[in-house]
N, C-alpha and C positions, 0 to 999 in steps of 0.2 A: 161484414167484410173482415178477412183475417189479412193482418201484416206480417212478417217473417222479424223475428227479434233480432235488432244488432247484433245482439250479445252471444248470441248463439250460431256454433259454427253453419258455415253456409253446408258443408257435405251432409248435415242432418235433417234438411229442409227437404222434400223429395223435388220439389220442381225443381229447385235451385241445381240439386243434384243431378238429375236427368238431361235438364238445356245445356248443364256445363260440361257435362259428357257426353254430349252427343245429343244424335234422336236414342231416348230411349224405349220409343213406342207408344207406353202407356201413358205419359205425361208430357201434355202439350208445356212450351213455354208460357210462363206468367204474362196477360196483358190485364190491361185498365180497367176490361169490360165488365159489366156489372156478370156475364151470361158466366164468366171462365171463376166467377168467385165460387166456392160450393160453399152449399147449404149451411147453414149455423145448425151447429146442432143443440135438437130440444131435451129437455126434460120431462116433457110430458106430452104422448099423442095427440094427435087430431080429433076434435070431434068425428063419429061415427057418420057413413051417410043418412042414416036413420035420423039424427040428433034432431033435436027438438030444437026451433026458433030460442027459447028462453035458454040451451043450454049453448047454440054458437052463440049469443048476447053474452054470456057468460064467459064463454073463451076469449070472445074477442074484447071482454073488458079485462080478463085475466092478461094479456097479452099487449095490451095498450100500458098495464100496470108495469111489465116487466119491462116492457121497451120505456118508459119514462124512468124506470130507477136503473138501467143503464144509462141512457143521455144524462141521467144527474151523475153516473160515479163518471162517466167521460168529462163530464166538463170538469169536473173537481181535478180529475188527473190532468190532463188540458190546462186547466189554471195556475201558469208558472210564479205567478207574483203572489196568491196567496199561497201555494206550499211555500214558498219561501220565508213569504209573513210567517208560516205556521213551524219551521226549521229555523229563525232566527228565534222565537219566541220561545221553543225547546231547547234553545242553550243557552239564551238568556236566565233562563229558571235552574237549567243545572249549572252555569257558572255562577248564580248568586246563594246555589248550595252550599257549592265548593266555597267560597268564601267565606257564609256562614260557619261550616264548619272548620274553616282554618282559623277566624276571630276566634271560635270558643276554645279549639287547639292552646290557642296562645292565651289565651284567660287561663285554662287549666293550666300550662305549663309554668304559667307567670304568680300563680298564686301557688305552684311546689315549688315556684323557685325562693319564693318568698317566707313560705315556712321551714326552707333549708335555710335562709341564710341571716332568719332573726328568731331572735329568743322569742320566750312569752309576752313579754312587755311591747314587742313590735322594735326594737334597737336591736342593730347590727351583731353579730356575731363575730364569732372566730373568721368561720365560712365566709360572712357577711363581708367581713372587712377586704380580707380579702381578693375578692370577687369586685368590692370597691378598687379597690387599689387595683389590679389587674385594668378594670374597665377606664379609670383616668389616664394610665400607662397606653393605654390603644388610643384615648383621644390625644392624647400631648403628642403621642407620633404622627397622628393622622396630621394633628393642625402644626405643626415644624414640615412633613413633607407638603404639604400644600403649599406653602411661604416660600419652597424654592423652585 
C-alpha cells in the first residue's frame, strides 16, 4: 500500500490532482479499500505456468524473504524512540569531537603562548611580563567593578 508524501506538493500526486479538479475520468478518488490500492510493483516476474513445484517453492520462499526485510526496514522506520536513541547518540559523539578538538585547540595555543612569552629557562619575558601585567590590570578591574 502506497501513501502520498507530506512533503510533496498535492498537484503532483495524480489522484489528489484529478478529485481536486474535478471528475477527471481516468482516476477515481482515493478510498481505504484494499481493491482501489494498485499493485506494488515487482522486480522480478512470476513464475511461468509451466514452473515446476520446486521453482514456485522457490518464489514463494524468495518472496516471503523480501516481504520480512521490508516489515524489518518498516518497523525500524516506525521506531520513534530508537531513531531518536540513535540521533541523540550521533551528536553526543560529534559534540564530544568538538570538544576534544577545542581542549587540544587550547593546549596548542597555550603552549605558543607560552614559548612566546618565556625565555629558555621557562621565566617570564619582555612579552611575558607584560602580558602579566596587562592580565592583573583586567583582574583588579574586574574585582573593584564587582564591589560596587
Amino acid at each position: 500500500m502506497t501513501t502520498p508524501d507530506p512533503t510533496t506538493s498535492r498537484a503532483t500526486d495524480p489522484t489528489v490532482a484529478a478529485t481536486a479538479n474535478g471528475p477527471a475520468g481516468s482516476v477515481p478518488p482515493a478510498s481505504t479499500s484494499a481493491a482501489s490500492v494498485p499493485p506494488a510493483s515487482t522486480s522480478r516476474p512470476e513464475p511461468d505456468q509451466d514452473a515446476t513445484p520446486e521453482e514456485i517453492e522457490a518464489d514463494i520462499e524468495r518472496t516471503r524473504q523480501e516481504v520480512g526485510e521490508t516489515v524489518e526496514a518498516l518497523s525500524r522506520k516506525l521506531d520513534v524512540k530508537s531513531r531518536a536513541r540513535h540521533q541523540m547518540d550521533e551528536t553526543k559523539e560529534r559534540v564530544t569531537e568538538q570538544v576534544d578538538d577545542a581542549r587540544h585547540q587550547a593546549r596548542v595555543y597555550a603552549e605558543q603562548a607560552k614559548e612566546r612569552l618565556t625565555d629558555e629557562r621557562g621565566k617570564p619575558n619582555r612579552d611575558g611580563w607584560i602580558a602579566l601585567a596587562a592580565a592583573a590590570a583586567v583582574v583588579i578591574l574586574l574585582i573593584r567593578s564587582a564591589r560596587r
